[in-house]
N, C-alpha and C positions, 0 to 999 in steps of 0.2 A: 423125700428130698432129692432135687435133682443136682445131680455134680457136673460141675460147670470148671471145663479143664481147656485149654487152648492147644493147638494143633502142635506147638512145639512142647509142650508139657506130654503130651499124650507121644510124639516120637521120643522122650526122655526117658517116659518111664518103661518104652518098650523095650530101649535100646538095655536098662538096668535093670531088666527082668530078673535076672539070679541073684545081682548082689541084692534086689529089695525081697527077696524071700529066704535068705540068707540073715538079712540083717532085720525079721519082723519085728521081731521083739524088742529091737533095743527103739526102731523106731515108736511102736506102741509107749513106749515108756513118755518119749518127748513129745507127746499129742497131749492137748490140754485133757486135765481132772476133768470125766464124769461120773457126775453120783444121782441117777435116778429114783426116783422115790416110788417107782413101779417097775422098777428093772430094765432102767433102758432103754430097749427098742420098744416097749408096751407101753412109754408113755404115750398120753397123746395128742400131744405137742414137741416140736423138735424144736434145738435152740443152738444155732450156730453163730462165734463168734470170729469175722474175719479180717475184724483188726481191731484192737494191736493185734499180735501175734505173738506166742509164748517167747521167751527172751529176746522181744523187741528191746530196742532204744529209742522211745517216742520225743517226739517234742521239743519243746525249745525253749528252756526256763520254765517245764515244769507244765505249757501249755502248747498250744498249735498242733493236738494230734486227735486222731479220728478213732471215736467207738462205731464199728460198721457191725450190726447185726441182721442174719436172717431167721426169721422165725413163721413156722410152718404150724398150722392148725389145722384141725380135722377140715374136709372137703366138703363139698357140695352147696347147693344155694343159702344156706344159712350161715355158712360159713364164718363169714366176715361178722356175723354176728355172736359169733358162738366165743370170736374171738375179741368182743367187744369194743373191736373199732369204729371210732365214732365220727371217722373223716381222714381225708387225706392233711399232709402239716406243712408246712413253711413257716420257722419261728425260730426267732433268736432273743437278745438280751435288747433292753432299751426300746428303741423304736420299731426293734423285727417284731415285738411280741404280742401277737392274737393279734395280730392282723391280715386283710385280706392279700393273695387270694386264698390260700390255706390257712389259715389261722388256727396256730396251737399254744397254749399256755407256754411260761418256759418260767421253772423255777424248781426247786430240789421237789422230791415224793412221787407221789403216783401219777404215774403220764393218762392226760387225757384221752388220748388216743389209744395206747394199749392197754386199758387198765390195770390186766392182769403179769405185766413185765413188773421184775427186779433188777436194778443195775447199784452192785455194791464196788467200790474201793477199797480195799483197806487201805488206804493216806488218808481215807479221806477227812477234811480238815473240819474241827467244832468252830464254828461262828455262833458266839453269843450276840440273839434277838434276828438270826436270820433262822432258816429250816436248815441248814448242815449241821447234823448232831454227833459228827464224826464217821465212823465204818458202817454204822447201819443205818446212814440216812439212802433211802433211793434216789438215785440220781437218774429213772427213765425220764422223767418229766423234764429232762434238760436237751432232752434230743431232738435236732432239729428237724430233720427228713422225715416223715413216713409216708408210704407207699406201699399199692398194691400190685407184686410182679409177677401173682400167677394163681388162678382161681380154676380148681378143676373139681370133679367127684374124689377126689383123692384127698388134694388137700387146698388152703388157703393160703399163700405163704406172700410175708411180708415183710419187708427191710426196712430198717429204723437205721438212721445215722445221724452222729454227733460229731459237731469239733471242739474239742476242749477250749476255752475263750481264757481260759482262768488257771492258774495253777493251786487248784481245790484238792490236788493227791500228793501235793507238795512237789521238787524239785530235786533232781540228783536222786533219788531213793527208789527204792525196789517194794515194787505194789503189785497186787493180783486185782485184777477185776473178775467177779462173778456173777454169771446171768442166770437167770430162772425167769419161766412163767408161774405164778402161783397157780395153784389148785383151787376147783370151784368150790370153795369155801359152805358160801351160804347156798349151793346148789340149786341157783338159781338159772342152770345152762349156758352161763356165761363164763368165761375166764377173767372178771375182773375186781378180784379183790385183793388186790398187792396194797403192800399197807406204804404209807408215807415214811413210816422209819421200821426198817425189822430190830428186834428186840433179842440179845443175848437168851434164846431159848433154854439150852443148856443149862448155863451156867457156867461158863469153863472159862468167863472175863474177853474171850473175844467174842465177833458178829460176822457169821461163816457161812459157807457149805450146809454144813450140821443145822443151824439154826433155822433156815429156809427148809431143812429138808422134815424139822420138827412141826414147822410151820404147815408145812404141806404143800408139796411142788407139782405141776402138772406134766411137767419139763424135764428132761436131764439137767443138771445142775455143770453149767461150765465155766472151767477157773485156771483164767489164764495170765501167771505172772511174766512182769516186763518190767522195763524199768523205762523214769522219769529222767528223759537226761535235762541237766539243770544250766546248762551252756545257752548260750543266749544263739539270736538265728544267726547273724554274723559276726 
């Protein structure tokens, strides 16, 4: 994964070189939850999420804020296949939706385009006779952007982004979002068998970390809470 830092970020952190080694650990602490399901750096798939950002205040009643995801797959010419992307996207709600010239679905579950992505809320809200089945419905299939920003022998790596239209995680409250790629499941060389609702694995009455990680993740598991500010734009 490459680290994409700005000239004035990069003299920041020179100038702060003692107090950030000085203070590793506490920063460690404030870096979002992850829980690999291969230890980590052996996944292999990476899954970075860079916004919200852990004790955000997103939004505006609940809505108007951005899931930005980068997420990196094995390299080389198969790549983009390995990661079962099936197009580039441009898609929203109403008349954005699967049309040209990207055209991607847009509705709660599994995203057509990355099959194998998880995107959980805990807010997120049960609509009876829609697909929102509350915390463990998938919500990849609601993101609008995807794109391919870097294709080498290394890796595949590809950025999914969403603007919330909707206040689906409620308003005013304190939510975690967590991402995962699933595991090739039916090992059929693909990453795309993410389910349209994850299911309380456990058993412990929530739909988590844990549950995806029972499920079988290819990914580091990242879970980063923020909060819904419920104030309107103006």
């Amino acid at each position: 994964m490459r680290l994409k830092l700005s000239k004035r970020k990069l003299f920041m952190a020179g100038a702060a070189g003692v107090v950030a080694a000085v203070t590793a650990v506490a920063t460690a602490v404030a870096t979002p939850e992850r829980a690999g399901a291969h230890g980590g750096d052996d996944t292999p798939v990476e899954v970075e999420v860079h916004a919200p950002a852990r004790g955000d205040v997103a939004g505006a009643e609940g809505k108007g804020w951005f899931v930005d995801l980068e997420v990196d797959y094995p390299g080389g010419q198969d790549g983009l296949h390995k990661a079962g992307f099936s197009g580039l996207q441009l898609t929203g709600p109403a008349g954005h939706n699967n049309v040209p010239p990207f055209p991607g679905t847009f509705s709660p579950g599994k995203d057509d385009r990355l099959p194998g992505l998880v995107v959980l809320g805990s807010t997120t809200v049960s609509r009876p006779g829609t697909k929102f089945a509350g915390p463990g419905t998938n919500l990849a299939n609601l993101f609008n952007m995807t794109g391919v920003t870097d294709r080498t022998a290394d890796e595949t790596e590809l950025w999914d982004t969403w603007i919330v239209g909707d206040s689906i995680l409620g308003k005013d409250v304190d939510t975690v979002l967590t991402v995962a790629v699933v595991d090739d499941l039916d090992h059929n060389g693909v990453y795309d068998d993410a389910p349209d609702t994850v299911t309380d694995e456990n058993g412990d009455g929530r739909v988590d970390a844990a549950d995806l990680k029972a499920l079988g993740v290819a990914s580091e598991v990242e879970k980063v809470p923020f909060h819904l500010n419920g104030n309107p734009a103006s």
